[in-house]
N, C-alpha and C positions, 0 to 999 in steps of 0.2 A: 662675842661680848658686846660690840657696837650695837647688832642686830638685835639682842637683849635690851639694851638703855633705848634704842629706836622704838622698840614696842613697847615699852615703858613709860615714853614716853607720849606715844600716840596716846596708849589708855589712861594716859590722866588726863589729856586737853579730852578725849570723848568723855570721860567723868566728869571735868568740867563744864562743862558746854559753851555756850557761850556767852555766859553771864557777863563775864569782861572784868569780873571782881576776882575770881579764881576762886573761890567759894563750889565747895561741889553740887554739881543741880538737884536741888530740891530742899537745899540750905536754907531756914530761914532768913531770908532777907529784910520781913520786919512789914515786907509787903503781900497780902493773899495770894495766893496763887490763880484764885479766880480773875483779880487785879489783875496782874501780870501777863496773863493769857491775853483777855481782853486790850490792855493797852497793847499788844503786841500783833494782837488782832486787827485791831483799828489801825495803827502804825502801818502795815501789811497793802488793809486796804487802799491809806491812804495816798500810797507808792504806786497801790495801782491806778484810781484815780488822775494821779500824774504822767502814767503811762497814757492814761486815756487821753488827755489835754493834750501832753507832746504831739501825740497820733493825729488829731485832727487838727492840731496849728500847719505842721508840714503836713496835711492831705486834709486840707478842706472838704473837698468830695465827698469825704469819709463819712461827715461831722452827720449827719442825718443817719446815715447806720450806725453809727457806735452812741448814739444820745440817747438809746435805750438801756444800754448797756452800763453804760457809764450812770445813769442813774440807779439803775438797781447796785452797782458798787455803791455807788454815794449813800443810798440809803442801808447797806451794809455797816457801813461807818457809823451811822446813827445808831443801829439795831445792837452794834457789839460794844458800843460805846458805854463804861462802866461810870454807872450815878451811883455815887455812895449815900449811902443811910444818912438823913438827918442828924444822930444821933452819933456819926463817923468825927471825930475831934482831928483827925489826922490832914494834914492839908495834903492836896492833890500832886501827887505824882508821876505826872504823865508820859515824864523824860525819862523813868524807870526802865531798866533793861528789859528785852522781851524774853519771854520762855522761849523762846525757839527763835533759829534765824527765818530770815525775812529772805526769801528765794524768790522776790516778786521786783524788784531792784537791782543793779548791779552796784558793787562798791559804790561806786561813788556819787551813788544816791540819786542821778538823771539818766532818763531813761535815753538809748540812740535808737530811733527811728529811722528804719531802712529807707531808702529814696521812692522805694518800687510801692506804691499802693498792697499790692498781694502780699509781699514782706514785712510790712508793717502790719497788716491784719497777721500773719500770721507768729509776729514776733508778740502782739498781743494776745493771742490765743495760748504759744509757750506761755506768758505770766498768767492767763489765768491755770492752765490747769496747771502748772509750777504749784503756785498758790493753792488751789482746790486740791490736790496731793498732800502738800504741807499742812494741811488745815483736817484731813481726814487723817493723818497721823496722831496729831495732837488731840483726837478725841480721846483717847485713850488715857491720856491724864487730863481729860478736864472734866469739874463738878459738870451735875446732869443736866443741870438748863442749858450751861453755855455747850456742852457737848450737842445738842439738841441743837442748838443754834449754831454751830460751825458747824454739823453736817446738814443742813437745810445751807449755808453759805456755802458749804464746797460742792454741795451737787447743781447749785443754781455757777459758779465758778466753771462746771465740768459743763456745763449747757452752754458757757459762753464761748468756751473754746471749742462746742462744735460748731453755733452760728458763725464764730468768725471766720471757722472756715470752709464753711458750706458756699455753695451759690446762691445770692438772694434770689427767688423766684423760680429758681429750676426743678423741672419734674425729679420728682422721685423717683 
């Protein structure tokens, strides 16, 4: 009977997701779902981003290999970033729950940067394809542009985490 009310309740927090409202996912919340993705998307990035910054405050050395990197995110942020319609009466949202959790941060929202230069490249390489994973799932329920657009962001995602953990300059 426990094992019953256990699995019970597992499949109503997965039916929920994790809206944080208890509302079941896909409930109107009054906000698009293309919205929702997007800020959630950008939210995602934006952790990554901070990932990035962490990384090169403790390993300077770093900051010249990861400035390319770290920019093509930042311009992700741009690119996912939702501009509502003129003609949108609705004021902005941005603090809105995301469709999906955010696998690119740990709880508590700052990233820890291993000591070892290699660890740190390759604890950013875990966040990107963490994230390039979590982002080619969610194609699956997102309208066709932005699905178009998060798999062109999680295969350019899935390229970061092999540079970062390739050798710069070594023969193939």
């Amino acid at each position: 009977m426990l094992a019953g009310a256990a699995a019970a309740a597992a499949g109503s927090a997965l039916v929920s997701g994790c809206s944080g409202g208890g509302d079941p996912a896909g409930a109107d919340s009054g906000i698009p779902l293309e919205r929702r993705m997007r800020d959630g998307a950008v939210r995602d990035s934006e952790r990554l981003l901070e990932r990035y910054d962490a990384t090169t405050a403790v390993h300077p050395d770093l900051s010249e290999r990861l400035a390319p990197l770290r920019e093509a995110v930042a311009a992700h942020v741009k690119a996912l970033a939702f501009t509502a319609p003129k003609a949108d009466p609705k004021p902005s949202r941005a603090a809105s729950p995301s469709a999906s959790p955010s696998p690119s941060a740990p709880a508590s929202g700052r990233a820890e940067v291993p000591a070892k230069p290699a660890e740190a490249l390759s604890a950013l390489a875990d966040a990107e394809r963490s994230l390039s994973e979590a982002r080619t799932i969610a194609l699956a329920g997102a309208p066709g542009e932005l699905a178009r657009m998060l798999a062109s962001v999680a295969a350019c995602g899935a390229v970061h985490a092999y540079l970062l953990t390739s050798t710069p300059g070594a023969a193939s």
